[in-house]
C-alpha positions in Angstrom: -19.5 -23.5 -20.3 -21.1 -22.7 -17.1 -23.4 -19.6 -16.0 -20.1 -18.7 -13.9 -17.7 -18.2 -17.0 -20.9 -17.0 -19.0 -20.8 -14.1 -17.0 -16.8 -13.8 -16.7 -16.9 -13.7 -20.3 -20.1 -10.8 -20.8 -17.7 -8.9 -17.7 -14.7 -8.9 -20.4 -16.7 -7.6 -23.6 -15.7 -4.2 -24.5 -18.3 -1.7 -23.8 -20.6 -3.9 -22.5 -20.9 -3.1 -19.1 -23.5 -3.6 -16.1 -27.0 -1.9 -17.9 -26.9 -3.9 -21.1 -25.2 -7.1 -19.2 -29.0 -6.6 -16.9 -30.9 -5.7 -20.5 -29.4 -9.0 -22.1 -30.7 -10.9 -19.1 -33.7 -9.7 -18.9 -34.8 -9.9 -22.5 -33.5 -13.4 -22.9 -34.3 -14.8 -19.8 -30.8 -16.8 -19.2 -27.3 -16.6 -19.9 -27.6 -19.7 -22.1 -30.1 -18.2 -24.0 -27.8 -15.2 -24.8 -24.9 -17.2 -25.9 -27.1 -19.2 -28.2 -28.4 -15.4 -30.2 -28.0 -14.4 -33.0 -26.7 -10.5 -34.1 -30.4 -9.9 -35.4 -31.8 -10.9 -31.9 -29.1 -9.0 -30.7 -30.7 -5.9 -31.5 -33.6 -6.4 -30.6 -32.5 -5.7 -26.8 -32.6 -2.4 -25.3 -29.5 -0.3 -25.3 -28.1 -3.0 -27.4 -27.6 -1.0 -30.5 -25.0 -1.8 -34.1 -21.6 -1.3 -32.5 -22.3 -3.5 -29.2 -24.2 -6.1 -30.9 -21.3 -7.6 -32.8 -18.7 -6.9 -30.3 -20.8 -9.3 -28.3 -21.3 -12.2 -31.3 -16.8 -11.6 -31.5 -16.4 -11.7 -27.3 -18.4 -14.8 -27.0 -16.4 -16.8 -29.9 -13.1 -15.4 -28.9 -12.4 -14.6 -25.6 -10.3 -16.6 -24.2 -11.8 -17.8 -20.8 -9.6 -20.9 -20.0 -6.9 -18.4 -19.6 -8.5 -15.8 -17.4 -9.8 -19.0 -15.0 -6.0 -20.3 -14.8 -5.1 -16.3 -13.7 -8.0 -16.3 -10.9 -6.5 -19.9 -9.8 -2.6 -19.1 -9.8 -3.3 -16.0 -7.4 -5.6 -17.3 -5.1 -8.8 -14.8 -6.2 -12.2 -15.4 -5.7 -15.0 -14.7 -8.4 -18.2 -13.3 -6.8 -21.3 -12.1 -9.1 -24.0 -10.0 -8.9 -26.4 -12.8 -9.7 -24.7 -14.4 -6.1 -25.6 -14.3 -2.3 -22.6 -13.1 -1.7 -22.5 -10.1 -3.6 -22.0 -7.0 -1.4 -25.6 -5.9 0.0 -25.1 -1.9 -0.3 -23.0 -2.6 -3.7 -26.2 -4.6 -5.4 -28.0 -1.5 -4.4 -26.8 0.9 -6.6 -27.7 1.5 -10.5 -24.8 -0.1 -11.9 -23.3 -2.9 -9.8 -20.5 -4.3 -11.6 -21.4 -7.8 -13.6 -18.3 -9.4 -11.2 -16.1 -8.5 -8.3 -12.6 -10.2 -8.7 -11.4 -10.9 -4.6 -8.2 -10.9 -3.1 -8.9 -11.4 0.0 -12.4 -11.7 2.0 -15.4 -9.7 2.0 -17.1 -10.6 5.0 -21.1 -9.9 6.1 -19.6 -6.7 8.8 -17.9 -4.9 5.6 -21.8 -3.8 5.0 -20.8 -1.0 7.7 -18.4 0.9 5.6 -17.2 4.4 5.1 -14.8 5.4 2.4 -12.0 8.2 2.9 -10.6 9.6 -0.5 -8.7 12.3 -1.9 -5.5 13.9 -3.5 -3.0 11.7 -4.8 -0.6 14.8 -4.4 -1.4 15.3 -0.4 0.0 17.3 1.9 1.4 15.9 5.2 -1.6 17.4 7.0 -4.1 15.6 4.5 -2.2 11.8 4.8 -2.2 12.9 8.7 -5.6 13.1 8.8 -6.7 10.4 6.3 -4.3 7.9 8.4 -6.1 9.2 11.4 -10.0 9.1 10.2 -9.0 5.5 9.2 -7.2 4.2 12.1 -10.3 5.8 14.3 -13.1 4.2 11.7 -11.2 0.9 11.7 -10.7 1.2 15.7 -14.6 1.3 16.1 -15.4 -1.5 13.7 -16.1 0.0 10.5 -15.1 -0.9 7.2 -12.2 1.3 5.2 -12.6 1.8 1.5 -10.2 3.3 -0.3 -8.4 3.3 -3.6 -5.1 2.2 -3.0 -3.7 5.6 -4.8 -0.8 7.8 -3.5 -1.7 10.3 -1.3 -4.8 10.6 0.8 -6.0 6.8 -0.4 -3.0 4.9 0.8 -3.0 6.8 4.3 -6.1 5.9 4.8 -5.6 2.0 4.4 -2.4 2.6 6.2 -4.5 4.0 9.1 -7.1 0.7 9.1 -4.4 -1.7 9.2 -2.8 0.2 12.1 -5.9 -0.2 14.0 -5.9 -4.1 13.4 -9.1 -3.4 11.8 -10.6 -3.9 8.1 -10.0 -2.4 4.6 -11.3 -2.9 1.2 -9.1 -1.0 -1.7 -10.8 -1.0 -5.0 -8.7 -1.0 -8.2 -9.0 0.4 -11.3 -6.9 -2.2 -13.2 -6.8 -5.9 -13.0 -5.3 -7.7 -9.7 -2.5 -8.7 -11.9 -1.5 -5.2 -12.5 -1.7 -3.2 -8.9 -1.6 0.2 -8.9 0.7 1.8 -8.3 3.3 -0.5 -8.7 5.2 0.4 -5.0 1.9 -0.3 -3.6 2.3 -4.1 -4.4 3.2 -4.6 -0.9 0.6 -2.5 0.6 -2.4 -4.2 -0.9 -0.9 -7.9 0.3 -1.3 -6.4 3.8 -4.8 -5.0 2.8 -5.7 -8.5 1.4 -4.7 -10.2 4.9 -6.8 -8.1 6.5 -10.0 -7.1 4.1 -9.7 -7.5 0.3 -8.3 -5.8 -2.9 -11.4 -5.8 -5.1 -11.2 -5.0 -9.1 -14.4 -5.5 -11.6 -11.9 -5.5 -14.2 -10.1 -9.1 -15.4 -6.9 -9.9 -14.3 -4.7 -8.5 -16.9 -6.5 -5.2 -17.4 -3.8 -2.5 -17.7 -4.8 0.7 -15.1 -6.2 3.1 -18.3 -7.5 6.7 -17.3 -11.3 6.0 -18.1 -11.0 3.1 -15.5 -11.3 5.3 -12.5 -14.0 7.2 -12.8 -15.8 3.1 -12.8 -13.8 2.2 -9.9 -14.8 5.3 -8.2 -18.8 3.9 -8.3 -17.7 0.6 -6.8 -15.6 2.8 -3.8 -18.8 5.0 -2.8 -21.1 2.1 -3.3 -19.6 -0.4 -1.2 -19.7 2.3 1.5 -22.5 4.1 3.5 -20.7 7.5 3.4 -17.5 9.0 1.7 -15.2 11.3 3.8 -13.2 13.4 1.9 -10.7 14.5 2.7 -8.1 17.1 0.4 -9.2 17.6 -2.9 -8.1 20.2 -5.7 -11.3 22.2 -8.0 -10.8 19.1 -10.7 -10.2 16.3 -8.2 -11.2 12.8 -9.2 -12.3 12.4 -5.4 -15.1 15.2 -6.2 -16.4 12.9 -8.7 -16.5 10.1 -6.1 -18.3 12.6 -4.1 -21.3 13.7 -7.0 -21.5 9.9 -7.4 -21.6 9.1 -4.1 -24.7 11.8 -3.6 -26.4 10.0 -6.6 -25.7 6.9 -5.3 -28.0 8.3 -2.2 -24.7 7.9 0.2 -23.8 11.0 3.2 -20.9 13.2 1.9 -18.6 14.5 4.3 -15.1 16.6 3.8 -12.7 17.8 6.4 -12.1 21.3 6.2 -8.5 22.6 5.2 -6.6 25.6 5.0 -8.0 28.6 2.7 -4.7 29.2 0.5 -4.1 25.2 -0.4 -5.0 24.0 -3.1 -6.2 21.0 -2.2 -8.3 22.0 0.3 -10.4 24.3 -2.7 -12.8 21.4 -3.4 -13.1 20.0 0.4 -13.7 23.2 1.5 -16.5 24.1 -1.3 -18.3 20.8 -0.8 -18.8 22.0 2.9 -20.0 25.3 1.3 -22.6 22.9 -1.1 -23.9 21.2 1.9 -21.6 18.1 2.9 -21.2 17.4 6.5 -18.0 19.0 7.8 -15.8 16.0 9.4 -13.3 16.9 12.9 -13.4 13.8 14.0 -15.1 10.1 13.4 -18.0 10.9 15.5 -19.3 13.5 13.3 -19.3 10.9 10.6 -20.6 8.1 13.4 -23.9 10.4 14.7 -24.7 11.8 11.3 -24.8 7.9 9.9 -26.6 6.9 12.6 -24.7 3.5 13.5 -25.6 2.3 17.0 -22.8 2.2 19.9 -23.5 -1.0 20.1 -22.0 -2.2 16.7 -18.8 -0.2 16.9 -15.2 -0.7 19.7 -15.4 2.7 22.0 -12.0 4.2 20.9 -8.8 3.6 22.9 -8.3 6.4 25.5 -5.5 8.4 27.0 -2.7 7.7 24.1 -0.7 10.4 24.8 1.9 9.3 27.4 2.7 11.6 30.4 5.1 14.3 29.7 7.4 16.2 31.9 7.2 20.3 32.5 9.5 20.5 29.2 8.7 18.2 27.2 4.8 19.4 27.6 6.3 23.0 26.8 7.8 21.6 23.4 4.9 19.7 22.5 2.5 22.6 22.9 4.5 24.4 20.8 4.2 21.4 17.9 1.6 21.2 15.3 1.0 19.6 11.6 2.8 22.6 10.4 6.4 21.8 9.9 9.1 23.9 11.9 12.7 24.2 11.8 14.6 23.6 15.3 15.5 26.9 15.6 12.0 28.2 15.8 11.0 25.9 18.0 14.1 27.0 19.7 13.3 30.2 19.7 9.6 30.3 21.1 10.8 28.0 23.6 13.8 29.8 24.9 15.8 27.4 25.1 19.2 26.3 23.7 19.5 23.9 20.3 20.9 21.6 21.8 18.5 21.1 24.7 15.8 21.2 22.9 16.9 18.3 20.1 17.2 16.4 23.1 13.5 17.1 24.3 12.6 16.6 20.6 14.1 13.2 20.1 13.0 12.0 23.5 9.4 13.4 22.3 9.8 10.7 19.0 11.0 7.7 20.5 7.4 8.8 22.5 5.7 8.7 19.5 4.2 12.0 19.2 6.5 14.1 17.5 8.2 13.4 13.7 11.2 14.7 12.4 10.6 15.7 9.0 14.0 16.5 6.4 15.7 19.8 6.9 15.5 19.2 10.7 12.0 20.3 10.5 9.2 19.0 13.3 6.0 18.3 13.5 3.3 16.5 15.8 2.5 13.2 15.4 -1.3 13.1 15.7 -0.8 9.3 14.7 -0.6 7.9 18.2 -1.3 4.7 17.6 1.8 4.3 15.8 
């Protein structure tokens, strides 16, 4: 056995983790050395105490590692460590960098200039709006996406990135054999074409509740700021946000409207002290990241509009609105102005939401 599966091996010992994975090292100098103790010497090492020391002795005779190298082989995943090169710079950085990242995908030296957008898996249409739109506009300029891959606010977000032709890490709290959620599947293949679907976890590793709060440490410290975008009062995207201000990373949430729900935590994190976020330059002048390292974004998107359809279009927003409203602070007929509406979404920049409801389409670069 190599120092490669040595550490594959420590990664899939229950309870072990990063800290005592580092203790372990450093007490016994080499991973050799550790597979070669004994439960005595064992406890000996720091935060090494009676339950973890013979969960240990039981992982190193019985895990079985032949069958977690076949996994990472049959799907194409690459292995990196944090004893590697390779290893993400601002990831290494942190307190607890996970013992291994499993890869699908690339992560590439540029992913080092990173922001990560989370928030609400149960997001309203403004929130995915916006999360779609702060990702398109981050990936547009040349900065890394992370995200979560979760309903809501997460999967915009990547959705925005990939849009943009740009890049996109989503970090996993399960195994890359078990995506999550499961009609995501199809969604992280793109993301893994065009960035990486990244999981400390091994490949068969079920997506448990006490995962996430784990998974949220790698997603703030791959990045150099987290943008937040809806969040409830008990939101796991909060906790990304405390870890992401111990992690010594910029906070920044985009404000929301006072009676949602989900904008209670966005909204009170800009009352703690996080920067508010309008627009990716707030988050690109607060981080400091030179012009020169980031694509100027793409100008004049809207296309040119006629007297009416510029009428109907002012009239628009993120809040949905039945025809007849719009018909009726427009003054003209149903009809007439169905016709300006559907003329305005082969455009682009209107949607047609159920109920005959519309809305603007601030994602012009569908």
């Amino acid at each position: 056995m190599n120092d490669f599966e040595r550490l594959l091996v420590l990664n899939m010992v229950e309870d072990l983790g990063s800290i005592r994975t580092q203790s372990l090292l450093s007490h016994f100098g080499s991973l050799g050395k550790i597979f070669k103790a004994k439960e005595s010497e064992f406890l000996e090492v720091k935060d090494i105490g009676r339950k973890i020391a013979p969960k240990i002795i039981q992982g190193i005779k019985e895990i079985d590692i032949d069958k977690e190298l076949k996994l990472i082989k049959k799907l194409v995943v690459k292995v990196v460590t944090f004893l590697d090169e390779d290893y993400p710079k601002n990831l290494k950085n942190i307190y607890d960098p996970p013992v291994v990242l499993y890869v699908k995908g690339e992560i590439l030296p540029q992913d080092d200039v990173a922001v990560a957008i989370v928030g609400s898996r149960l997001a309203s249409f403004y929130g995915m709006q916006s999360a779609e739109r702060f990702g398109f506009e981050l990936a547009s300029r040349g900065i890394t996406v992370v995200s979560g891959l979760a309903r809501g606010i997460d999967s915009s977000a990547h959705k925005g990135a990939l849009k943009a032709k740009g890049r996109t890490l989503a970090i996993l709290g399960s195994g890359i054999l078990n995506i999550y959620p499961e009609e995501h599947n199809k969604l992280a293949e793109e993301i893994s074409e065009r960035g990486a679907v990244i999981s400390e976890f091994p490949m068969m590793t079920i997506p448990e509740k006490g995962n996430f709060p784990k998974r949220n440490r790698v997603i703030s410290g791959l990045s150099l700021g987290v943008v937040v975008v809806e969040a409830s009062e008990r939101s796991g995207a909060l906790i990304t946000s405390d870890i992401a201000i111990e992690q010594g990373r910029e906070v920044f949430a985009v404000p929301g409207k006072i009676d949602s729900i989900t904008s209670k935590g966005t909204n009170r994190l800009i009352k703690q002290g996080a920067k508010l976020a309008e627009s990716s330059d707030d988050i690109l002048e607060e981080l400091n990241l030179e012009s020169g390292n980031i694509k100027e974004p793409e100008k004049n998107l809207t296309p040119r509009l006629d007297k009416s359809e510029l009428l109907v279009y002012n009239l628009l927003s993120s809040r949905p609105q039945h025809i007849d409203e719009l018909s009726e602070a427009s003054s003209m007929g149903v009809g007439e102005i169905f016709r300006i509406l559907l003329d305005l979404e082969i455009k682009k920049i209107a949607r047609q939401l159920p109920g005959k409801n519309f809305v603007r389409n601030t994602n012009l670069y569908k």
